[in-house]
N, C-alpha and C positions, 0 to 999 in steps of 0.2 A: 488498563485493558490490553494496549499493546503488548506487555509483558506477562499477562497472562496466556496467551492468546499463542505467543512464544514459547513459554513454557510449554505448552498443549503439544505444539510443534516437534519441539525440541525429544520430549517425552515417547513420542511416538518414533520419532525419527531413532533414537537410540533404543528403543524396546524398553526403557525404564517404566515399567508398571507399578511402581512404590511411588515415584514423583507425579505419575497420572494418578493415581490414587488420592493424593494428597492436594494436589490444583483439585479436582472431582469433590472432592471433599468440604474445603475452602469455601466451595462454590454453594455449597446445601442453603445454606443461613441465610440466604437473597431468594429463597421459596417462600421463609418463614419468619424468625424472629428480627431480619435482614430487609427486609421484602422491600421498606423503604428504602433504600438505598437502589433499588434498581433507576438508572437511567428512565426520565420521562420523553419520550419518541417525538423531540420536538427540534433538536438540533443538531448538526451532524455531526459536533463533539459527543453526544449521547447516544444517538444510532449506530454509530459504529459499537456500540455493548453488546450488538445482536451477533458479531463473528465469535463468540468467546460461546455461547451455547449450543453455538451451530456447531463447532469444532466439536465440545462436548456431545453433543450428539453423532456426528458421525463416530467420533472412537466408542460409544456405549451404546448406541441405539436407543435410547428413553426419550420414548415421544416427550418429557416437559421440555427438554431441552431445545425440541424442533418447535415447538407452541411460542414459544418464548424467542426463540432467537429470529421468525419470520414477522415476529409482529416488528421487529425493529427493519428487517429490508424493504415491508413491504410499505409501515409509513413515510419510510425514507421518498417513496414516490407518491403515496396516498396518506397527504395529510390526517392527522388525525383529526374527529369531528371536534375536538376541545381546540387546534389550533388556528386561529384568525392571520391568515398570509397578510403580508405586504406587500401591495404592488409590484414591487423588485423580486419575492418569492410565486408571485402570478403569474409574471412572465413568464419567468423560468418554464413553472410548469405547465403551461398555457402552448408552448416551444416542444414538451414531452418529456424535458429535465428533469430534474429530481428541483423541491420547492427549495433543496437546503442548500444547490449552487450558491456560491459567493463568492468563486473565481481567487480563492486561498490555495496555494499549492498545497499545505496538511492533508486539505478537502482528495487527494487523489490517494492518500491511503485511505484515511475517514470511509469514504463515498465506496472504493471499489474493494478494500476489504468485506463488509459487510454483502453487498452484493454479488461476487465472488464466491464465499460460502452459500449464500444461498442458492447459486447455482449446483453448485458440487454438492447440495444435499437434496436440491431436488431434479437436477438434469432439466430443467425449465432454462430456454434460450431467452427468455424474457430478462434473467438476471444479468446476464454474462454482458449480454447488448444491450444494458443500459450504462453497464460500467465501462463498457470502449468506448458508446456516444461520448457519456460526460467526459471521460479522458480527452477526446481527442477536441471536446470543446478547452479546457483547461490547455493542451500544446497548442490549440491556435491563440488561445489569448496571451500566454504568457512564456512558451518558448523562445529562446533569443536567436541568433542565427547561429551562433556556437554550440548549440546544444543545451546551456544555464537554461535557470529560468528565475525571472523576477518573483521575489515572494506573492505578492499582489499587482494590480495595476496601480494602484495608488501607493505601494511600496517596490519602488526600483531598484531592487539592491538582492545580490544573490545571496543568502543568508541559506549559511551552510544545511541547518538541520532543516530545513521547508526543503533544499534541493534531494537532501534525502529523501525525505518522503515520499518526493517523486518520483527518483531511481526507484524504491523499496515499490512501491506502487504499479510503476511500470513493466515492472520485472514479474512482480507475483499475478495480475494480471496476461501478461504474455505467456505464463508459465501455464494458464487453464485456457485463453483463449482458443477458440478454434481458427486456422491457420484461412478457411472459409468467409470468417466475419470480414465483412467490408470495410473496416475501421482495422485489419489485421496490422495492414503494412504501412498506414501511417503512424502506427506508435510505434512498431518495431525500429521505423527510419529514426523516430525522434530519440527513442532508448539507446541507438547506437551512435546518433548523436551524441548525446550526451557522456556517452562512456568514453569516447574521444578524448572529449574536452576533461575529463574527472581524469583520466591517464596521464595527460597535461598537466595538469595542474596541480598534482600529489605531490607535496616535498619530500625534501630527503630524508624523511624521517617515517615516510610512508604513511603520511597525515593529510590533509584537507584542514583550510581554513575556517574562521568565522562565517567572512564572504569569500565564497570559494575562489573569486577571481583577482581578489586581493591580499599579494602576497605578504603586506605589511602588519595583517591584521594575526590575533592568539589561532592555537589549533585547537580544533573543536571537533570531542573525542564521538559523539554522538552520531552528527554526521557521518564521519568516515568510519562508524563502523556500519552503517547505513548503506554508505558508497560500495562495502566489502561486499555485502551481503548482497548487493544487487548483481555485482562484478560476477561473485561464483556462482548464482543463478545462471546468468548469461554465458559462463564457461562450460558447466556442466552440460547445459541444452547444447549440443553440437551443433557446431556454426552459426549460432547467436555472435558471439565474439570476435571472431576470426577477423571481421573488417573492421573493428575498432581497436585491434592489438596488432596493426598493421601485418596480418593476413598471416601469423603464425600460427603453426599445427596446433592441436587444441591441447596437443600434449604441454607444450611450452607455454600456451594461455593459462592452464590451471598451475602450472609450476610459476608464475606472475602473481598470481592469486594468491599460490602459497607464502609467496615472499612477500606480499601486500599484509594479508593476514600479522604473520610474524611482526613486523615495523607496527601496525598497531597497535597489540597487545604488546 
């Protein structure tokens, strides 16, 4: 899904209309001979399937696209009637949470990708503010005072590709938030956090670890291109960066980028 979803992006962002054509395309056979294969709107490994039609629909405007990709934001809050909650998923939503909290760092792309889009496809402030609440529940539970963050609470170990997630999450969230929501300036504190500590801790080779904060461990290509992607968000938006590249002009923040870039690939 992620890399669909990327593609979508990517396609747009370059004006390539042969590669949207063809992701567009791809996508037919989950109407019909496919149809199986769609994600069941029960987990938040599966609801996040809803950002890939929603995407689809805003580049093409064909309502199946919007049918299909709100049913997945909206059970993300509104159980579906076939689903039987758990206690642990009652609370949650009992609280206003989404029922598929589990307090997984994944869970803040998962969770805020899908709801994200279905802001930006239907300008309903109901999306956007569920996905700063649950973010800013996920930074109190599992941000460290460095900026890291523990994969779970029952997994204390910064394990690179989950920290991604949450850069990549934090970032593309802040990138639609409105600067208004109440929940603005405690993720943006936590994001800049974070990007601190990821500037730190980059080796020389322009990489990120396994566990990012353990330098004895393999580099882990995923992550840090995770880490990248979050970095040039926060360069591009002027003065996101500035206090975590120790307050250089944005000109020499994105020439940082550049050279960050390069060392990974």
């Amino acid at each position: 899904m992620q890399l669909w979803l990327g593609g979508l992006w990517f396609a747009q962002a370059t004006k390539n209309r042969g590669l949207e054509e063809r992701l567009e395309a791809r996508f037919q056979p989950l109407f019909t001979t496919e149809a199986y294969l769609q994600p069941q709107a029960n987990h938040v490994d599966n609801n996040v399937f809803g950002a890939v039609p929603l995407e689809l629909y805003m580049q093409t405007k064909d309502e199946k696209y919007l049918a299909m990709g709100m049913k997945y934001a909206d059970t993300q809050w509104d159980a579906p009637a076939t689903q039987e909650l758990t206690e642990e998923e009652k609370a949650w939503a009992d609280k206003g949470y989404s029922w598929q909290t589990r307090l997984w760092m994944d869970d803040m792309f998962m969770i805020t990708a899908v709801q994200a889009q279905a802001y930006r496809v239907t300008q309903d402030m109901k999306y956007i503010t569920r996905a700063a609440r649950e973010m800013v529940v996920y930074l109190d539970s599992l941000q460290l005072d460095n900026g890291l963050f523990y994969h779970a609470p029952s997994a204390p170990y910064c394990w690179g590709r989950a920290n991604g997630w949450m850069a990549v999450g934090m970032a593309e969230l802040l990138r639609i938030l409105p600067e208004t929501n109440p929940d603005y300036a405690e993720i943006m504190a936590a994001y800049l956090k974070m990007m601190k500590t990821l500037k730190e801790t980059q080796n020389e080779k322009g990489m990120w670890r396994q566990l990012v904060d353990d330098p004895e461990l393999w580099e882990e290509t995923s992550g840090s291109a995770m880490f990248t992607y979050a970095m040039i968000v926060g360069v591009k938006k002027v003065g996101w960066m500035r206090k975590s590249m120790a307050k250089l002009p944005a000109k020499d923040g994105l020439l940082y980028v550049a050279i960050l870039i390069k060392r990974v690939m």
